[in-house]
ROVEX-635426 format. One record per residue (C-alpha): residue number from 1; residue in one letter; x, y, z. Coordinates in steps of 0.25 Angstrom, whole numbers, always signed. Each point is the difference from the previous one (the first is absolute). Example, Ala and Ser with C-alpha at 12.3 -4.5 7.8 and 13.67 -1.06 7.14 Angstrom:
<recs>
+------+------+-------+-------+-------+
! resi ! resn !     u !     v !     w !
+------+------+-------+-------+-------+
!    1 !    A !   +49 !   -18 !   +31 !
!    2 !    S !    +6 !   +14 !    -2 !
+------+------+-------+-------+-------+
</recs>
This chain:
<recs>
+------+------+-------+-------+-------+
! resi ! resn !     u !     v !     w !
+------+------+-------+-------+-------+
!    1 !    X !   +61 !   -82 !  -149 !
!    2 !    X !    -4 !    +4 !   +14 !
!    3 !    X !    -9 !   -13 !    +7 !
!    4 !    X !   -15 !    +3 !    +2 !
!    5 !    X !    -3 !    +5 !   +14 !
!    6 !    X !    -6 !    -9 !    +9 !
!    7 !    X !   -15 !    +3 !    +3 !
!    8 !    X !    +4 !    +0 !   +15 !
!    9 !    X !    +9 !   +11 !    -3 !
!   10 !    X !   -11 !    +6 !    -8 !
!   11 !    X !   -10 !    -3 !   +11 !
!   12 !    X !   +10 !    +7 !   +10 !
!   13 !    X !    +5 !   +11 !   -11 !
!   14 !    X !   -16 !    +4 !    -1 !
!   15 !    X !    -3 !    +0 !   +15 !
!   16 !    X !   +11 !    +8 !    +6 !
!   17 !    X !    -2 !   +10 !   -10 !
!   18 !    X !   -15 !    +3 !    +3 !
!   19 !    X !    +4 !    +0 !   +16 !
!   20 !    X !   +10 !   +11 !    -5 !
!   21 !    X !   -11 !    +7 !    -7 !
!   22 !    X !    -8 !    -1 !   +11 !
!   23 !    X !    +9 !    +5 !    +8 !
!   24 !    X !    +2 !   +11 !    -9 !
!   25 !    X !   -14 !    +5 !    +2 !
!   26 !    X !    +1 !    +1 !   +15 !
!   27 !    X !   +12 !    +8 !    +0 !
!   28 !    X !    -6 !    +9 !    -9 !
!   29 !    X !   -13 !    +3 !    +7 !
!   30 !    X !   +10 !    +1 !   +12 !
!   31 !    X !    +6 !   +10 !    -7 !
!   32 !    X !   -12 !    +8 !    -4 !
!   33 !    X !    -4 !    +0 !   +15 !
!   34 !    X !   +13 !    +6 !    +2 !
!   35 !    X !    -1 !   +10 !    -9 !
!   36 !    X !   -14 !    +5 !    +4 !
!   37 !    X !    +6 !    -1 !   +16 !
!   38 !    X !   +12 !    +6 !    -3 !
!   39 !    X !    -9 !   +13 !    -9 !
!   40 !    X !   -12 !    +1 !    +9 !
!   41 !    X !   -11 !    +0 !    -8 !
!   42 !    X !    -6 !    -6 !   -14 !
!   43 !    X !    -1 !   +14 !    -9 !
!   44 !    X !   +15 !    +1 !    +3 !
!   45 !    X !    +6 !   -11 !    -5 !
!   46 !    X !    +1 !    +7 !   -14 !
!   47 !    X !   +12 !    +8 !    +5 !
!   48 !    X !    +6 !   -14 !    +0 !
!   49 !    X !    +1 !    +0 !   -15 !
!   50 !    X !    +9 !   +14 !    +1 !
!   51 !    X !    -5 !    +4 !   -13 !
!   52 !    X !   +11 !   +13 !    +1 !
!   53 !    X !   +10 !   -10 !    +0 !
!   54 !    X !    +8 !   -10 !   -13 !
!   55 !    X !    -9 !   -12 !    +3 !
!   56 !    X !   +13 !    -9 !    -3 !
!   57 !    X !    +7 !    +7 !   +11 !
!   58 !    X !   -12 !    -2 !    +9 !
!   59 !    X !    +0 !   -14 !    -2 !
!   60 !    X !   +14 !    -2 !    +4 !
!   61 !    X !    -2 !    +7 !   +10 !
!   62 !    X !   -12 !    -9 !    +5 !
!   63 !    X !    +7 !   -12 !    -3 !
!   64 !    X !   +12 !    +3 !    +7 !
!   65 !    X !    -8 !    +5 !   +13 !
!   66 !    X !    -9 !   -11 !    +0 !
!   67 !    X !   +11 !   -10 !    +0 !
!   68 !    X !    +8 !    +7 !   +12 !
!   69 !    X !   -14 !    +1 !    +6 !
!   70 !    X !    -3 !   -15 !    -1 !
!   71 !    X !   +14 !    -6 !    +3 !
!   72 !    X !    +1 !   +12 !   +14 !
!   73 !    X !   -16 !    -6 !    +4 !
!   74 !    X !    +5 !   -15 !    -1 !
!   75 !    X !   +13 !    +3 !    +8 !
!   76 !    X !    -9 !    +7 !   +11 !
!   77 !    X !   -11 !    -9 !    +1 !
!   78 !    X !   +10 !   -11 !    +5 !
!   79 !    X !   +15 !    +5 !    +3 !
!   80 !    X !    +6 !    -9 !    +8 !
!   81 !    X !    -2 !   -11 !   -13 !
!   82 !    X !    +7 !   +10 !    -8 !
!   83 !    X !   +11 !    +4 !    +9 !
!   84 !    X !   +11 !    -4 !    -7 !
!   85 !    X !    -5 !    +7 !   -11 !
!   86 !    X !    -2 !   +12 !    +6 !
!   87 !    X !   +15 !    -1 !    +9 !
!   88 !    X !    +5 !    -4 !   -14 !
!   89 !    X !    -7 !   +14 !    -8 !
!   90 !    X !    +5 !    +9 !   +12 !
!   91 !    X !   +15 !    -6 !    -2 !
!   92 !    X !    -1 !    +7 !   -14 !
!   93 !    X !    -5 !   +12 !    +2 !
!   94 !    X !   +11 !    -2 !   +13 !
!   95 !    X !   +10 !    -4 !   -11 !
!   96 !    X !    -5 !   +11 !   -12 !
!   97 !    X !    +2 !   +13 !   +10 !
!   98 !    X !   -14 !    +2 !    -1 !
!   99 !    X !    -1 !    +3 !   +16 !
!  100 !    X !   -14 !    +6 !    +1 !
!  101 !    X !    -8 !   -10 !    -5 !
!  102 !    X !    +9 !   -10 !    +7 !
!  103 !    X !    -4 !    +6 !   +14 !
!  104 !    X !   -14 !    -1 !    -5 !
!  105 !    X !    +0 !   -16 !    -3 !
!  106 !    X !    +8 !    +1 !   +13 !
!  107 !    X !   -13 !    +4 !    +9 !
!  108 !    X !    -5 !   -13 !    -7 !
!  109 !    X !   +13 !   -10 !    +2 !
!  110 !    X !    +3 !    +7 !   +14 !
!  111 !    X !   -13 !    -4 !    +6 !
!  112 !    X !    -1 !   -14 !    -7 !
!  113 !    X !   +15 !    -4 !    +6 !
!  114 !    X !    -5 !    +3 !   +15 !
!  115 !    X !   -15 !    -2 !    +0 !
!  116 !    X !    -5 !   -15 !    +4 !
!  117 !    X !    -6 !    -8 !    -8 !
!  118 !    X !   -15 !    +0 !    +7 !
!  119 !    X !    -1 !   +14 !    +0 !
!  120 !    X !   -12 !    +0 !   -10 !
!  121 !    X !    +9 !   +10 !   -11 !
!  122 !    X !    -4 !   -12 !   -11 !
!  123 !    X !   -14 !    +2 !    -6 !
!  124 !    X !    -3 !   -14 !    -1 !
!  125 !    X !    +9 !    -6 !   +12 !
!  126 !    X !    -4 !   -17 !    +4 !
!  127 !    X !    -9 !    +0 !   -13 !
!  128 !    X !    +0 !   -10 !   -10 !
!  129 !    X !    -1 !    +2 !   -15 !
!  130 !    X !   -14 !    -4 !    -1 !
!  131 !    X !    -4 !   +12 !   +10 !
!  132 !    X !    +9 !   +10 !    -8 !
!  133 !    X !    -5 !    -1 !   -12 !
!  134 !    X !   -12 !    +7 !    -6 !
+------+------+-------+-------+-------+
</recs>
């Protein structure tokens, strides 16, 4: 028999779950003014479905893209936090034999290992949390 959960674990449980929900909701109307930017205009965004296309195959394909896409924006808007993380996934294409896309995730590495600090690169540079987010 499992003990009963705490109500502050409840309390807590309950809270962190609606801030991920509402979290949830600002990505996806980022993600909807993406996908207007990105097509140009309203009566367009129908060819997003790709109705000639195996819906299942569609949707993989979204999901994967959309988590490249996501994880490629958050390196970018702050590389020099992520820098061993971008050195670290060069080294394995390095290691892998996969030499064109390690020369591109070179042009990012290079210039990170020899660029100062207070060059503005960062998107957010000298703010605080608070100011960052939405």
């Amino acid at each position: 028999m499992t003990a009963p959960t705490p109500p502050v674990t409840v309390h807590a449980d309950e809270a962190l779950a609606a801030r991920a929900a509402h979290s949830a909701e600002q990505i996806a109307g980022f993600l909807v003014l993406g996908q207007l930017d990105t097509i140009g205009r309203p009566d367009k965004l129908p060819h997003d479905l790709w109705p000639d296309h195996d819906p299942v195959v569609v949707q993989a394909v979204w999901d994967r893209a959309l988590a490249v896409g996501y994880r490629a924006g958050l390196h970018a808007s702050r590389p020099r936090f992520h820098r061993d993380t971008l050195d670290r996934l060069r080294g394995q294409l390095e290691a892998a034999g996969w030499q064109a896309m390690a020369g591109r995730a070179a042009a990012v590495t290079d210039l990170l290992a020899v660029t100062p600090v207070d060059d503005g690169l960062d998107a957010h540079a000298g703010m605080g949390v608070e100011e960052v987010l939405w």
